[in-house]
Structures are given as C-alpha cells and as structure tokens.
SEZA-925773 format. One line per field, with one value per residue: residue number from 1; residue in three letters; chain; x, y, z of N, C-alpha, C in turn. Coordinates in nm, 3 decimals. Each point is the difference from the previous one (the first is absolute). Example, Ala and Ser with C-alpha at 12.3 -4.5 7.8 and 13.67 -1.06 7.14 Angstrom:
pator	1,2;
nugu	ALA,SER;
ronu	A,A;
n.u	1.319,-0.035;
n.v	-0.569,0.105;
n.w	0.780,-0.072;
ca.u	-0.089,0.082;
ca.v	0.119,0.119;
ca.w	0.000,0.006;
c.u	0.090,-0.077;
c.v	0.120,0.109;
c.w	0.000,0.073;
//
This chain:
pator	1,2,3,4,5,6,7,8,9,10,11,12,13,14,15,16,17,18,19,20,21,22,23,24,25,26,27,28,29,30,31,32,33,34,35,36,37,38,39,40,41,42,43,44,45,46,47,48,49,50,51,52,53,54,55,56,57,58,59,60,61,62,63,64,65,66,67,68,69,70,71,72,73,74,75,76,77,78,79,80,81,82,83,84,85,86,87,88,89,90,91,92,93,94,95,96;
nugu	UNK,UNK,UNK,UNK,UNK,UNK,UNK,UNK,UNK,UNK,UNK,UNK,UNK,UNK,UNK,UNK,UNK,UNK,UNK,UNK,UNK,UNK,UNK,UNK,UNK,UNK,UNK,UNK,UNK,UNK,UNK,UNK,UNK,UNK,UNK,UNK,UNK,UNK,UNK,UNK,UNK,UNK,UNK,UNK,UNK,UNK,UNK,UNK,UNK,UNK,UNK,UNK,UNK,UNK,UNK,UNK,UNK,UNK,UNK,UNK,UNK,UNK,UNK,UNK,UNK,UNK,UNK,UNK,UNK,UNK,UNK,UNK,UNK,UNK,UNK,UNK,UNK,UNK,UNK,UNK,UNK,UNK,UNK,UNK,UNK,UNK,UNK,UNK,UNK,UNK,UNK,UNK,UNK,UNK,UNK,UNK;
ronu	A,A,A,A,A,A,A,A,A,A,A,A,A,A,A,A,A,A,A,A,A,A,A,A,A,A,A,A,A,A,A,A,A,A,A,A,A,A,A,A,A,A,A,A,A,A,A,A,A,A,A,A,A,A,A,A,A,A,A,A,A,A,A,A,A,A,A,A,A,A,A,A,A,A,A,A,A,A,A,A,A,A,A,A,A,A,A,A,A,A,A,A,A,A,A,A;
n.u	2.892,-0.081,-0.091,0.026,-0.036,0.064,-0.066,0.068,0.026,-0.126,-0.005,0.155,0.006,-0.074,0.127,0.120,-0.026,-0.050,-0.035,0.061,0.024,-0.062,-0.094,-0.088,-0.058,-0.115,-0.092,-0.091,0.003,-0.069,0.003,0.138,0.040,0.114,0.135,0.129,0.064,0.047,0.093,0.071,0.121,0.086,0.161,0.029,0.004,-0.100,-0.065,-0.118,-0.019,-0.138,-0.093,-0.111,-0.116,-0.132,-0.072,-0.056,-0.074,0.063,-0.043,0.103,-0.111,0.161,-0.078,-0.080,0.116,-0.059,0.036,0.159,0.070,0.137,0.075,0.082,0.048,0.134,-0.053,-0.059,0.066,0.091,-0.075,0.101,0.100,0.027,-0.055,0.058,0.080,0.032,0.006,0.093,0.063,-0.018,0.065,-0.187,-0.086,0.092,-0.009,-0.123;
n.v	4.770,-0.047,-0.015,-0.078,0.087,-0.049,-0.018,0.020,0.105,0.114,0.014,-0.007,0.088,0.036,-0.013,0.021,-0.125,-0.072,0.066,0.084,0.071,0.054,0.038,-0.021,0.007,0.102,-0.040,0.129,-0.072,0.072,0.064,-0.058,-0.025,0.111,-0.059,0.056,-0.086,0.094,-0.088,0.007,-0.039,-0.057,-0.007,-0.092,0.020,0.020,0.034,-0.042,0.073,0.039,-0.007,-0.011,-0.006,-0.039,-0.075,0.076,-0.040,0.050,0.033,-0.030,0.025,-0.022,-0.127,0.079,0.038,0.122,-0.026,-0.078,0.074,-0.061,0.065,-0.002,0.012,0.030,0.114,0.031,0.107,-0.073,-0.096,0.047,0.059,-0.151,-0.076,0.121,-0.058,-0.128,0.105,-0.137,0.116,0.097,0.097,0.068,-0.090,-0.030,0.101,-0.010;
n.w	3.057,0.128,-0.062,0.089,0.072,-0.027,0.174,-0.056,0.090,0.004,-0.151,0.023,0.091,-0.104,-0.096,0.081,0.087,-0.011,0.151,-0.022,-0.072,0.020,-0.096,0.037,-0.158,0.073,-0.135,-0.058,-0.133,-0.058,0.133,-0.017,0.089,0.008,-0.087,0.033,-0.053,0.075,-0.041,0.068,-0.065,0.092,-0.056,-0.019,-0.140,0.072,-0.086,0.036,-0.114,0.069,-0.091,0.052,-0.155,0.042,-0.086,0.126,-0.047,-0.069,0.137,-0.021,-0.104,-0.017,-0.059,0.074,0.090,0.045,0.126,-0.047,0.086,-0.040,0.138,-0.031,0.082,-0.063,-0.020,0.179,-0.074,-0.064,0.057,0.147,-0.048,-0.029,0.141,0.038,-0.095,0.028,0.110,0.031,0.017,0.107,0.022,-0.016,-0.111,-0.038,0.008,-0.014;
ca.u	-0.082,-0.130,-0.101,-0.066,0.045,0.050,0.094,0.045,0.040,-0.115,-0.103,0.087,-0.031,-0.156,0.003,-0.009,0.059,-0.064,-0.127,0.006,-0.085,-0.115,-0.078,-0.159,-0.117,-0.152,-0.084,-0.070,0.011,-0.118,-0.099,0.053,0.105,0.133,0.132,0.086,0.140,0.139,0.133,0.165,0.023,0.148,-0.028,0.174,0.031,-0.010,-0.133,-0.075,-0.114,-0.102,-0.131,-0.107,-0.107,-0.079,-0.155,-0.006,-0.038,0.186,0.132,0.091,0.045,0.041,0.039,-0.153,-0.002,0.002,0.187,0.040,0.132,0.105,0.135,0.149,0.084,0.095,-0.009,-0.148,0.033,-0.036,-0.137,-0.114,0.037,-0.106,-0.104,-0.021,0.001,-0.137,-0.157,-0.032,0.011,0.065,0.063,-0.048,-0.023,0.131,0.068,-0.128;
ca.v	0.058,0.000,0.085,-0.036,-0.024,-0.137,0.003,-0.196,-0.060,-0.021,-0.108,-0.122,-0.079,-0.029,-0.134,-0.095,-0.153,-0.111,0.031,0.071,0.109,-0.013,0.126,-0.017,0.069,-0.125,0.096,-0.086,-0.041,-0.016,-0.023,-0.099,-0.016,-0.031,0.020,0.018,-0.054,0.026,-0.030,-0.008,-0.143,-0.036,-0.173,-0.048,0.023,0.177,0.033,-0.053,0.089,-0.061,0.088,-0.104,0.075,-0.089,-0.018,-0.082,-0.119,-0.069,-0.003,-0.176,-0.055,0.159,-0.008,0.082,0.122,0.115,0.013,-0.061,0.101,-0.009,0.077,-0.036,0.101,-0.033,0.091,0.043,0.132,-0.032,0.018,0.126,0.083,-0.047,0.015,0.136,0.072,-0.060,-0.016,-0.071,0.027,0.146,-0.002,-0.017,-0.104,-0.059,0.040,-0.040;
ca.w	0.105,-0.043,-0.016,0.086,0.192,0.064,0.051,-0.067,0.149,0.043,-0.042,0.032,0.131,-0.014,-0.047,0.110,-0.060,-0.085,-0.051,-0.097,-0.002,-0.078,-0.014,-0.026,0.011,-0.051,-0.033,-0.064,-0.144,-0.097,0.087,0.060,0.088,-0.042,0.108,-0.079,0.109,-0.023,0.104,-0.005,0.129,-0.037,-0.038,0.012,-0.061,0.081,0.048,-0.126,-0.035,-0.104,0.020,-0.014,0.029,-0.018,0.099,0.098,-0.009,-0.014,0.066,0.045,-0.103,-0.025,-0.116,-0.003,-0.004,-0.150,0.022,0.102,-0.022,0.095,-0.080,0.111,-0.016,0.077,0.027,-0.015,-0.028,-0.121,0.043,-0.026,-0.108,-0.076,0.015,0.029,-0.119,-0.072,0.058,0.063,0.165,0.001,0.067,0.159,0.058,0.028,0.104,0.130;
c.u	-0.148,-0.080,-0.141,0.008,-0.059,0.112,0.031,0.033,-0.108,-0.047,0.080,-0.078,-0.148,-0.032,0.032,0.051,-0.080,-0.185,0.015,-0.099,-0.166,-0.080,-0.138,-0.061,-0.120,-0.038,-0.105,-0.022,-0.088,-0.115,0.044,0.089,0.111,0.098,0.099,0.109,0.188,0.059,0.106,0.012,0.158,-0.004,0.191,0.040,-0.047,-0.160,-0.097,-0.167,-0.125,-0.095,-0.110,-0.097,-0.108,-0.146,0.035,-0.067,0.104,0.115,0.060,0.034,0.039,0.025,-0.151,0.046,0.057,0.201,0.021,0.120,0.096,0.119,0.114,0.073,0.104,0.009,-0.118,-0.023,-0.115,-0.111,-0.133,-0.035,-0.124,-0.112,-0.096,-0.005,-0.131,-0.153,-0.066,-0.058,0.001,0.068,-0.022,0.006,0.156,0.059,-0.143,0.026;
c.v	-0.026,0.120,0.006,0.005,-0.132,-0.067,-0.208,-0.094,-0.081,-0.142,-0.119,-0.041,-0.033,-0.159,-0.101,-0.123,-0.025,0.061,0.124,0.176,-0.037,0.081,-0.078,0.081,-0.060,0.110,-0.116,0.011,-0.051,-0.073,-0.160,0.021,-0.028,0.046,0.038,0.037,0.013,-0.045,0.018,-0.108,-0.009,-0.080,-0.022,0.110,0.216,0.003,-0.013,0.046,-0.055,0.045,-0.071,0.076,-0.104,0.058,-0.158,-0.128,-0.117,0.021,-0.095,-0.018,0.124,-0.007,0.078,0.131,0.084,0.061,-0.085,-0.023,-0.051,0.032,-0.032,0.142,0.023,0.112,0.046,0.107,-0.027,-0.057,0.062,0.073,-0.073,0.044,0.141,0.058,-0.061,-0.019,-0.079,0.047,0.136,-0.008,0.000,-0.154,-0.035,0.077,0.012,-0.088;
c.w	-0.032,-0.018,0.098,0.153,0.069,0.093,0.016,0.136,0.055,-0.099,0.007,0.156,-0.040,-0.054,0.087,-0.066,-0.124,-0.088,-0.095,0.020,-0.072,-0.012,-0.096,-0.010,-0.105,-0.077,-0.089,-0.153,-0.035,0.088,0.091,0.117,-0.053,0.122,-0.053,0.171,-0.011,0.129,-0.004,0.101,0.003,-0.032,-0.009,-0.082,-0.030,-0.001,-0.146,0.024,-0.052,-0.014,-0.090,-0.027,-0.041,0.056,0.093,-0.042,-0.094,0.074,-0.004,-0.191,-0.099,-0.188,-0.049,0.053,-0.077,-0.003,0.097,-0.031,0.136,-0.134,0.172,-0.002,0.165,0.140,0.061,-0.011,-0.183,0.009,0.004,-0.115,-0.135,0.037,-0.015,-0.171,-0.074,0.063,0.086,0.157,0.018,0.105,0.178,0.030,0.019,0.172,0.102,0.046;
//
C-alpha cells in the first residue's frame, strides 16, 4: 500500500502516448539559471523514469549535469512510488 494519495488513473491518462508526463521547474544557483526535470513516459516494455538537474546553460550536454537519472519500471504504480520517495516530484505537481 502506498503511502501516498495517488490517484494512478488520473496520472496514467496524464501520460498519454509517447509524449509522456512532465514536471519543470526553474530556479536559481549560485546566482545562475537552473532546471531540474521529471518524466514518466511508456514504453514497450511499461514505463520509464527520469530526472534532470542542470544550469541552463548545459542543457543538451548531460555529461555537465549535476543528475541525470533514467530508471524502467514495469509497473506505473512503481514509478511513481520512485519518483515520490526520492523527491523528484510531489504529489501536487503529478496529479496538477
């Protein structure tokens, strides 16, 4: 059982085909422009997780950002469940 109210119906129809869920957010690091980026996406094999944190001026080159994180998972229950334990996301932004 989760520990979390999460209605999985909702963030399944949120993911949709191909484009995936997504959650952006900007702030700013040591007086720079930064980002830090969570998706869920399907995929053949069930659903695949990621989360990106960078100063904007390395977007595109992810061997400079500060995380750059993909994990698979068969399950978008188990997913979530990552994403939500490890911070990536809360639970507003996932179900907004």
């Amino acid at each position: 059982m989760s520990e979390w109210q999460v209605d999985f119906e909702k963030v399944a129809g949120k993911i949709g085909g191909k484009k995936g869920l997504w959650v952006n957010r900007k702030y700013e690091l040591d007086g720079e422009p930064a980002s830090s980026e969570f998706f869920i996406k399907r995929t053949e094999a069930g659903f695949r997780a990621g989360f990106d944190d960078y100063f904007d001026k390395y977007e595109g080159a992810v061997d400079l950002y500060f995380v750059y994180l993909r994990a698979n998972f068969s399950e978008l229950r188990r997913a979530v469940e990552f994403a939500l334990r490890e911070g990536f996301v809360g639970v507003d932004e996932l179900m907004g």
